[in-house]
FIKELO-883764 format. One line per 3 residues: their letters; for each residue x, y, z of C-alpha. Coordinates in nm, 4 decimals, padded with zeros to 6 digits, always signed. Each point is the difference from the previous one (the first is absolute). Layout:
REM residues N
A> X,Y,Z  ...
This chain:
REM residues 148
XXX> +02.4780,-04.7730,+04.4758  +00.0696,-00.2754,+00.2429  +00.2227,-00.2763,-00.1132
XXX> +00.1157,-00.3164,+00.2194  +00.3271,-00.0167,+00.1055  +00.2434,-00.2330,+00.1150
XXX> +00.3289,-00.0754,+00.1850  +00.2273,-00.2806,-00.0382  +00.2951,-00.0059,+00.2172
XXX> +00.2939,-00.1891,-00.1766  +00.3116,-00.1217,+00.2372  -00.0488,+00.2852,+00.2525
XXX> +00.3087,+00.1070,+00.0932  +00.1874,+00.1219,+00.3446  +00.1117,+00.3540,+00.1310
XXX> +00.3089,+00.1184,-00.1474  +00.0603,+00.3219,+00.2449  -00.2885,+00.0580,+00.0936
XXX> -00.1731,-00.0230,-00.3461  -00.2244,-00.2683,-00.1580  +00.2282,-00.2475,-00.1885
XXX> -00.2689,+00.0077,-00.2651  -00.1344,+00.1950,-00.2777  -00.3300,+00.1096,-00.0032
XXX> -00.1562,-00.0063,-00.3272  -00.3334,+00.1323,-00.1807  -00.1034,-00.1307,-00.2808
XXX> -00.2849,+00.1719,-00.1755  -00.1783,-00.1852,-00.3309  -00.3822,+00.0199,-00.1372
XXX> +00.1120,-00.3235,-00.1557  -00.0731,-00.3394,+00.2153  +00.2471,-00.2002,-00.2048
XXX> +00.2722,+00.2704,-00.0193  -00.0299,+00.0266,+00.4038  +00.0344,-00.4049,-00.0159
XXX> +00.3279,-00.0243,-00.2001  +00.1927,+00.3196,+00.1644  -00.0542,-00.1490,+00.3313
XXX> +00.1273,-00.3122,-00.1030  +00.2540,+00.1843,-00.1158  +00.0628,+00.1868,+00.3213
XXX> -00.0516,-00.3315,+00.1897  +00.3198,-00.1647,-00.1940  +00.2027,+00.3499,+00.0298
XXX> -00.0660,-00.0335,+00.4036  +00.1932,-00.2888,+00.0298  +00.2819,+00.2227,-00.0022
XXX> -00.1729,+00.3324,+00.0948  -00.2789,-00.0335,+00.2547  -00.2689,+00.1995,-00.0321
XXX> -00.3669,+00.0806,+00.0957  -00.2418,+00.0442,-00.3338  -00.3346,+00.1421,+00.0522
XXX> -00.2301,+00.0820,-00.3057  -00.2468,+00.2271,-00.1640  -00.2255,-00.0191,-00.2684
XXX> -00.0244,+00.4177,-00.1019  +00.1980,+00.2832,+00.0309  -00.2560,+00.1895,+00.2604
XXX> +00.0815,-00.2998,+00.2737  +00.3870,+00.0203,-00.1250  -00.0351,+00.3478,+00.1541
XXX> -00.1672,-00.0818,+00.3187  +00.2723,-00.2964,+00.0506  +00.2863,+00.1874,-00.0614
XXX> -00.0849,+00.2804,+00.1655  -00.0958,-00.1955,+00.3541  +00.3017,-00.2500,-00.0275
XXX> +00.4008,+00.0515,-00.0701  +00.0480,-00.1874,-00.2946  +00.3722,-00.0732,-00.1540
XXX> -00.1180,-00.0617,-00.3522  -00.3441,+00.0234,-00.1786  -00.0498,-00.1485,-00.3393
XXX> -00.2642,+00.1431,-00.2014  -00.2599,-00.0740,-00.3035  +00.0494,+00.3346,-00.2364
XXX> -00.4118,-00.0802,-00.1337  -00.2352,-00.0830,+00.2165  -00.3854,+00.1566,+00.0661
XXX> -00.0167,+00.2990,+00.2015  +00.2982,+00.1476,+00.1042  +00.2844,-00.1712,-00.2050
XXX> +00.3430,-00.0621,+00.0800  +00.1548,+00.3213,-00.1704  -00.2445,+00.2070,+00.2445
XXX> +00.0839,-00.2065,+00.2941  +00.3393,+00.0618,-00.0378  -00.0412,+00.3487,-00.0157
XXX> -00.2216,+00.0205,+00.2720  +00.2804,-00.1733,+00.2138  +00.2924,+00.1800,-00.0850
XXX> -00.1828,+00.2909,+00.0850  -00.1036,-00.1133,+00.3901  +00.3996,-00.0690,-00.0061
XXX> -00.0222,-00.4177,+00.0129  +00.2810,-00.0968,+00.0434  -00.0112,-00.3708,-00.1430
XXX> +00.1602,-00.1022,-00.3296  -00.2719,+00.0092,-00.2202  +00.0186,-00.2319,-00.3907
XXX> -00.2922,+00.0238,-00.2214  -00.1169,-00.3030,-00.2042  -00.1000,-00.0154,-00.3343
XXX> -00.0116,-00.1970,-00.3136  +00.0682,+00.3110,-00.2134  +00.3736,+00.0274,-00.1056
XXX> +00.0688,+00.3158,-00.1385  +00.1813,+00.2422,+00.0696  -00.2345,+00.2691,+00.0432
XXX> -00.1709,-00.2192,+00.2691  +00.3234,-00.0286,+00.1954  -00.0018,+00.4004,-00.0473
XXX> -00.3548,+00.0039,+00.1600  +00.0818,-00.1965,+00.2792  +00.3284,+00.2104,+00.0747
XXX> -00.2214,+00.3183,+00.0138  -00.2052,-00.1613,+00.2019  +00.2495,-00.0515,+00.2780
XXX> +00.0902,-00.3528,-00.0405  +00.3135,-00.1215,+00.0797  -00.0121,-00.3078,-00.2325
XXX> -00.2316,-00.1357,-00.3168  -00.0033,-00.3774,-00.0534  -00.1845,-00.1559,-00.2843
XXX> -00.2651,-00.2928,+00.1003  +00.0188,-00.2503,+00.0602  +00.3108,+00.0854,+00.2504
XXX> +00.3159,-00.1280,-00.0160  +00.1615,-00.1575,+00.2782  +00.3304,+00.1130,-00.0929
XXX> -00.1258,+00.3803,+00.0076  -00.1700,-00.0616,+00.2946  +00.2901,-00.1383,+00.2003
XXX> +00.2041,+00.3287,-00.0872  -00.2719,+00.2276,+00.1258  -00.0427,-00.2349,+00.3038
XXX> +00.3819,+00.0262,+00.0546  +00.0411,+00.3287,-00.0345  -00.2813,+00.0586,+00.2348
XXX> +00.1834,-00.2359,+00.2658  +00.3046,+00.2186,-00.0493  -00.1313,+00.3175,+00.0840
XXX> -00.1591,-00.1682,+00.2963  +00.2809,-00.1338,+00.1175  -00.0883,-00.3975,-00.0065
X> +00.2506,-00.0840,-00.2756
């Protein structure tokens, strides 16, 4: 399955020793409208945290993006057709990605937060995202990096 992807580049940012000032970010939604808000999401969090956002519409080009580019942080659908989230996750933990990965969902309970943990996520947000939530992941991304 082929699905279009894009890249918006929000306030690039400049080296910080010899590393990209910026995040680079993958966000991954069967949803047109879901993809709309969390980048204009992203877009107001990258006033403050610059970052690169490129997207995917399934799970099988997910895999093909993360596995060809370093990515800081990927934010994922849990449902979509073909290979969902869950799977995606799995299949990425296993090649040893190293990127942050959060799935999305609009299901709340605990034993999807359970699924998503034994999937290898690092984080489960509820949709539509947050701001707040995502600012703490992006900060604690920008920590580890050492842009803080």
């Amino acid at each position: 399955m082929t699905a279009a992807t894009t890249h918006a580049n929000f306030h690039a940012g400049k080296t910080h020793q010899g590393q990209s000032a910026h995040l680079r970010v993958l966000l991954v939604d069967d949803s047109a409208l879901t993809r709309q808000f969390t980048l204009s999401v992203l877009n107001h969090l990258a006033e403050q945290h610059p970052m690169t956002v490129d997207t995917a519409e399934c799970g099988e080009d997910s895999l093909d993006m993360a596995l060809d580019s370093q990515y800081d942080l990927i934010l994922m659908d849990v449902e979509m057709p073909g290979i969902g989230g869950l799977k995606a996750c799995e299949m990425l933990k296993k090649r040893e990605c190293d990127a942050r990965i959060v799935m999305l969902s609009g299901r709340t309970s605990a034993e999807a937060h359970r699924e998503g943990r034994g999937a290898g996520c690092d984080n489960y947000l509820t949709k539509p995202v947050n701001e707040a939530d995502l600012r703490s992941i992006v900060s604690l991304i920008e920590l580890k990096k050492g842009l803080a």
